[in-house]
N, C-alpha and C positions, 0 to 999 in steps of 0.2 A: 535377569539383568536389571542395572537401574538408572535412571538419570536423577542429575542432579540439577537444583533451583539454586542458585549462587546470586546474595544479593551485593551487585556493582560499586556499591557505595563502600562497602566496611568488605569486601571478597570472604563476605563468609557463608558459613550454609543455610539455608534455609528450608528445606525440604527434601527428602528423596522419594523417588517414586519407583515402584517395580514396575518395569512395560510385559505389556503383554507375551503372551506366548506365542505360536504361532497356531494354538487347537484356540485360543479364548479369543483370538482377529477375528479367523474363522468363522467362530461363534455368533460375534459380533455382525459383523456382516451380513449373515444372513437371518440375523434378528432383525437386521433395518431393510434390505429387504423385504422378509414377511411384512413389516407395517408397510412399505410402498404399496403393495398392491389393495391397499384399504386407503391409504392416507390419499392415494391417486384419485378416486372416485370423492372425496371432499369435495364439500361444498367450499365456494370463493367467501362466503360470509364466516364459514370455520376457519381454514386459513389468516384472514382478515382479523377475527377475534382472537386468534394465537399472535399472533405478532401486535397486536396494541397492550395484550397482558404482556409480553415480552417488555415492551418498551416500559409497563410499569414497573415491573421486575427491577429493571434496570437503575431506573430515576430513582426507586424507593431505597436503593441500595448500594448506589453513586459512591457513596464516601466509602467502605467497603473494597467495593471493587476496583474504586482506583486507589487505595493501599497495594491488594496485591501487585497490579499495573508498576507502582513505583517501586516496589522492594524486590522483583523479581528485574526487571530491565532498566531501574534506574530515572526513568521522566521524572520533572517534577509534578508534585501532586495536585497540584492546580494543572498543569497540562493535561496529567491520567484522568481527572473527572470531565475536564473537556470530552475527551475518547469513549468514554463513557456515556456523556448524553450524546454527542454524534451518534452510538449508535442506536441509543432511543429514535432517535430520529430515523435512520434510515428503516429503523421497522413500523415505523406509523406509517412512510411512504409508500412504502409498498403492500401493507395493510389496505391502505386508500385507494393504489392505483392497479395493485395486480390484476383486478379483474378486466380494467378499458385496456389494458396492455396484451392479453391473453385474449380479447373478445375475437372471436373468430373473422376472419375479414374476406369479404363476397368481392370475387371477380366476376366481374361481366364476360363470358365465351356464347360459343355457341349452344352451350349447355343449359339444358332447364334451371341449374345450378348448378354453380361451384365455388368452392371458395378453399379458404385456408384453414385449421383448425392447430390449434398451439398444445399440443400437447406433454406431458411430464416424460422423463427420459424412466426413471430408475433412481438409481444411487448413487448419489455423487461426492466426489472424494475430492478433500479439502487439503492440501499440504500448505500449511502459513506461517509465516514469518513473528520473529520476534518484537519486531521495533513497534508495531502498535497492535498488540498481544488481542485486544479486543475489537477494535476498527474492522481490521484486517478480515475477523471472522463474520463477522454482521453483514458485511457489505457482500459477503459470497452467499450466507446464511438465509437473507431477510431473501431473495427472490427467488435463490433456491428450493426453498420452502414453501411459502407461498404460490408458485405454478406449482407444486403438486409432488415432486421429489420430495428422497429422504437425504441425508448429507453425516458424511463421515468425514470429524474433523481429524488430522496426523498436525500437530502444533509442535513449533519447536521447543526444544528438547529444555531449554530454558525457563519457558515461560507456562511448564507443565499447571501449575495451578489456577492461569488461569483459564487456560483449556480445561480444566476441571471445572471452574466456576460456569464456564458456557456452558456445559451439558447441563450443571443444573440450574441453569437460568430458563431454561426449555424446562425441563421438571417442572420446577417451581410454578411455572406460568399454564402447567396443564395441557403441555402438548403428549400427543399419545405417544404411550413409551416404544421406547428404541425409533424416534423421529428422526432423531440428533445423536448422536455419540461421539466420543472422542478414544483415538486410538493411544496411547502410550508407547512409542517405538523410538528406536533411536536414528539417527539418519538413513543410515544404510539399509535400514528392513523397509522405508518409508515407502519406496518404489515398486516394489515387491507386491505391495497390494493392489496398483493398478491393473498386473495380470489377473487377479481373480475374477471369472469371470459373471459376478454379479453387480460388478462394478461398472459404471455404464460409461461414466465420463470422468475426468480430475482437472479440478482448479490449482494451478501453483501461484502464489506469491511470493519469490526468493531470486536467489541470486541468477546470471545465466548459466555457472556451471549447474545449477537443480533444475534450469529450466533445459538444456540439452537433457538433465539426463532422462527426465519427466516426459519430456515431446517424443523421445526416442521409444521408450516405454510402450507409452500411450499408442503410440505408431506401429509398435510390431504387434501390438494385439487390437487395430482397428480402433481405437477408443478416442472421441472428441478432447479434446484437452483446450484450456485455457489457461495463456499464462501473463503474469503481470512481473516483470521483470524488473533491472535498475534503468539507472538515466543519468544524465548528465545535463544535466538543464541549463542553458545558457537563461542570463538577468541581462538583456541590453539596455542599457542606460543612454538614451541619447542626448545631443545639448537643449534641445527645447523642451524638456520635462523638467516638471518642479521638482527641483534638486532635494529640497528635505521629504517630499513624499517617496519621492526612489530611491531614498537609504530608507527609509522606512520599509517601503513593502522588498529589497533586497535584502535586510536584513534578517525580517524576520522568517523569507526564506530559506535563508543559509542555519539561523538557527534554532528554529524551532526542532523539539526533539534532539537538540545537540548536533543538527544535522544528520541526524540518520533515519532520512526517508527518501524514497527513489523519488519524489517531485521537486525535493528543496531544490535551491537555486545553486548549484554546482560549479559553475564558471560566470563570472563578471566580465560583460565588455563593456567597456566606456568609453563615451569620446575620450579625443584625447585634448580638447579646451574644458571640460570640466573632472577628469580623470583625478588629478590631485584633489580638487577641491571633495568631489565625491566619498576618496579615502578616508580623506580627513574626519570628516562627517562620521563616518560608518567605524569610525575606528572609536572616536567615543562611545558611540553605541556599546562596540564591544567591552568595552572599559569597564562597563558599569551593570556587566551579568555578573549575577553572584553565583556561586558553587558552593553549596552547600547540600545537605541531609535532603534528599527529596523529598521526606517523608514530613521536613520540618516548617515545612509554606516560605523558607525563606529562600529557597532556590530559586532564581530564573533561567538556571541550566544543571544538566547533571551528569553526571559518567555514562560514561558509555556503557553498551550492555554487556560487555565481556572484555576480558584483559587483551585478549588476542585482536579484537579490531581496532581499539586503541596504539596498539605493535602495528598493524596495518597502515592506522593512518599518519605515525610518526613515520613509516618508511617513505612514506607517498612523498609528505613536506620532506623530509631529507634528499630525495633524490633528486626531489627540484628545484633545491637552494644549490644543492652539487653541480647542478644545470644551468644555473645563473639567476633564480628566482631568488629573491628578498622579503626577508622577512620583516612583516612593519611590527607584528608582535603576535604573543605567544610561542608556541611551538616545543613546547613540553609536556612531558607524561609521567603521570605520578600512578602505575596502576592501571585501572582501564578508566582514568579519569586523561583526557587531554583538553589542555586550552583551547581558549575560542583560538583562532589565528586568521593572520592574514596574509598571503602573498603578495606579492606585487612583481611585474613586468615579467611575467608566466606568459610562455608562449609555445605552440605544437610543439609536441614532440618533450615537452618534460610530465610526468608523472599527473600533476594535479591537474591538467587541461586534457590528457589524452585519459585517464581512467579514470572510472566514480570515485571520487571522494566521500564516501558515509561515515562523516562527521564535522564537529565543527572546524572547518577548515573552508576560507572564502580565499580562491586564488583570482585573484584582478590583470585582466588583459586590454590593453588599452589601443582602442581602433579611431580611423580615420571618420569613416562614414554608414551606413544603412549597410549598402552594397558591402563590406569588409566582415560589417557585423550575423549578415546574413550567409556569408561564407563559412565564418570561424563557426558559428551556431550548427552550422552543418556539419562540420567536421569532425564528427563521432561518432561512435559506432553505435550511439544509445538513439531512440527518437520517441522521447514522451512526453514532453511540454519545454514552450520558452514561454521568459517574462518578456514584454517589450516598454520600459519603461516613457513616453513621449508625452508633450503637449499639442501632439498633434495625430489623433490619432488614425484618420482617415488615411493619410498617406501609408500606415501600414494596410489598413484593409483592403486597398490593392495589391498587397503583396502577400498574403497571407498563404498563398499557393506555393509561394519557394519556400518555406520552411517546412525541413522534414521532419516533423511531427505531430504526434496523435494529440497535440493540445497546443491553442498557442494565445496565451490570458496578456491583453492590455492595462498596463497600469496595474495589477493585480498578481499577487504569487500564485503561481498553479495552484489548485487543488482540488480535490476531489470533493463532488456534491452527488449526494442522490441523485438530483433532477438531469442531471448532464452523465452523458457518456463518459467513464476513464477506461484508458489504456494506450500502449502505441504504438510505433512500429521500430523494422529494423531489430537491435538488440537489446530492447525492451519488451519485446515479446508481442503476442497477436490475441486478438478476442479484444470484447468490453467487458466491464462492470459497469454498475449503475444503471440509471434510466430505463425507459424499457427495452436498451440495447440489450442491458446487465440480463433480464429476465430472460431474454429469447435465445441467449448463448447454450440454456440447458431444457429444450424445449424438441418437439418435435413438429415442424413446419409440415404439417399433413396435407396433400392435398385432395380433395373432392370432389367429385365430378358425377353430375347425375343428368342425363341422356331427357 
């Protein structure tokens, strides 16, 4: 079989790849395997020196990799080198910290000793998303590795080359072979591999129909799973925040990546004494993205990564203008290219407020007060981060406990950092990444006890 690399901009081809077999997975597997039981016993300074070569790997060959980043899913090319040193970055982190993060930790009992010891699972299985082809993998990658696991990446079926470039960004940097690998499969065999039983745990980063089908999997044969799901992030904008700083950081929630990341800022509340003025503001903003050639630096937005979510998210807007939402502008599709847009007076129960929106699409709901705001904010079935736009910010920090989600950033768009915890709950999915949450999610919490 094969998949294909289709680039979003011009929909033409760029790549085909044969996926594997089901004797060469096989194979595969239990070549990463054999290196676990070696790589396990590493030293924390070998680990530590693989991921800083990684990070140079990276930096040295930035412009590179985020060509492929843009011609395979469309970002612009100044965002894909973004993506690229972020994840330099997250592998010098964890270069630095895996070892105080892993360090064994002594409980006082009645015991001469005891304590905790962190140790490496096995082989851990990667299934990841297309919208940030490189992030996505690093951030599972860097602590994966570094505690002592080996990791099999299954990339989507899109963004196949540069799930190619990742295994040999591990090559290149001198980690021992079959550390890292990447599978070539097309959706349906993706799951398949979590039964094999030298597979120890799987990470998913997708939608929740791959995370039902992934936890279901993982579940009938015993196996830890982590999954990083969508979201629906409510931006509250209240009236005592500086109005051009919260179309700022609203903005560039809703469209960074064209909109299509599970933290962007997905639903607008706004008072309703600064609601219009708010618009107004943010709707210049939108005026003045350009759509062009990602490839060409003059983009500040770019198509989407497939023709079909583009159909997606023209249905979403249509069904909630049929619902009584208004459109202040955009709302067309040429291809898997759609306008920025914007809703206005979007309320439950139509389309862009009840489901994710993955892409650029900002629907604005306009509320009374806190209390109204911290209701509608709940009102989803997603819980992975709110913005709280205010100039006042304490008053939220006693309320920080009513909102149901795994993040909740002031004055600031969600997002994910090495040093901080990401993930959420509800139907976003459970587990962390990052920090040294991220590390211990594929770890074995041993415990010790000596009499």
């Amino acid at each position: 079989m094969e998949v294909l690399s289709i680039n979003p901009w011009n929909l033409k081809e760029i790549e085909r790849f044969n996926t594997h077999t089901e004797t060469e997975t096989n194979e595969i597997i239990e070549s990463v395997d054999a290196r676990f039981q070696t790589w396990k016993r590493s030293a924390f300074s070998e680990r530590s020196a693989l991921m800083h070569r990684v990070a140079e790997v990276l930096m040295t060959n930035t412009q590179k990799y985020a060509e492929h980043i843009s011609l395979e899913m469309g970002k612009p090319i100044a965002e894909a080198k973004g993506e690229v040193e972020k994840c330099a970055w997250v592998c010098r982190y964890y270069a630095d910290h895996s070892e105080e993060f892993l360090r064994s930790k002594v409980i006082e009992t009645d015991a001469s000793k005891s304590y905790v010891s962190y140790e490496p699972l096995g082989v851990i299985y990667a299934i990841m998303p297309w919208n940030f082809p490189f992030w996505q993998v690093f951030r599972f990658a860097a602590p994966t590795l570094t505690a002592g696991n080996t990791a099999i990446l299954k990339h989507a079926p899109n963004v196949t080359r540069c799930a190619l470039d990742i295994e040999e960004i591990f090559a290149e940097a001198g980690a021992p072979a079959n550390a890292f690998r990447t599978l070539i499969l097309d959706n349906d065999h993706a799951s398949k591999v979590i039964e094999h039983p030298l597979i120890r745990a799987v990470s998913l980063t997708g939608s929740e129909r791959a995370g039902v089908a992934v936890a279901s999997t993982a579940g009938s044969v015993l196996k830890p799973s982590l999954l990083e799901l969508g979201g629906s992030n409510a931006v509250i904008v209240l009236d005592d925040a500086d109005l051009d700083a919260a179309v700022e950081t609203g903005f560039k929630s809703r469209f960074l990546n064209a909109g299509q990341s599970c933290i962007a800022g997905k639903r607008f509340l706004v008072m309703d004494s600064i609601y219009d003025a708010y618009i107004e503001k943010f709707k210049a903003k939108v005026e003045q993205l350009k759509f062009a050639d990602p490839m060409s630096g003059d983009a500040s937005i770019g198509p989407l990564a497939r023709v079909d979510l583009a159909e997606g998210i023209e249905r979403q807007v249509n069904q909630s203008i049929e619902n009584g939402a208004e459109l202040v502008c955009g709302g067309k599709r040429d291809g898997a290219r759609y306008d920025a847009t914007i809703l206005k007076n979007v309320k439950p129960g139509m389309a862009a407020f009840d489901e994710e929106t993955f892409g650029p699409v900002a629907p604005f709901v306009r509320i009374k007060d806190l209390n109204e705001a911290i209701e509608l904010s709940n009102m989803s079935s997603f819980g992975l981060g709110v913005t709280i736009c205010t100039g006042n910010a304490e008053r939220i920090m006693h309320r920080i406990s009513e909102f149901d989600e795994g993040a909740v950033f002031i004055n600031e768009l969600v997002k994910s950092d090495p040093r901080l915890p990401f993930g959420g709950i509800k139907k976003s999915g459970y587990g962390r990444e990052l920090s040294a949450d991220g590390i211990h999610e594929f770890v074995n919490a041993k415990t010790v006890y000596v009499k």
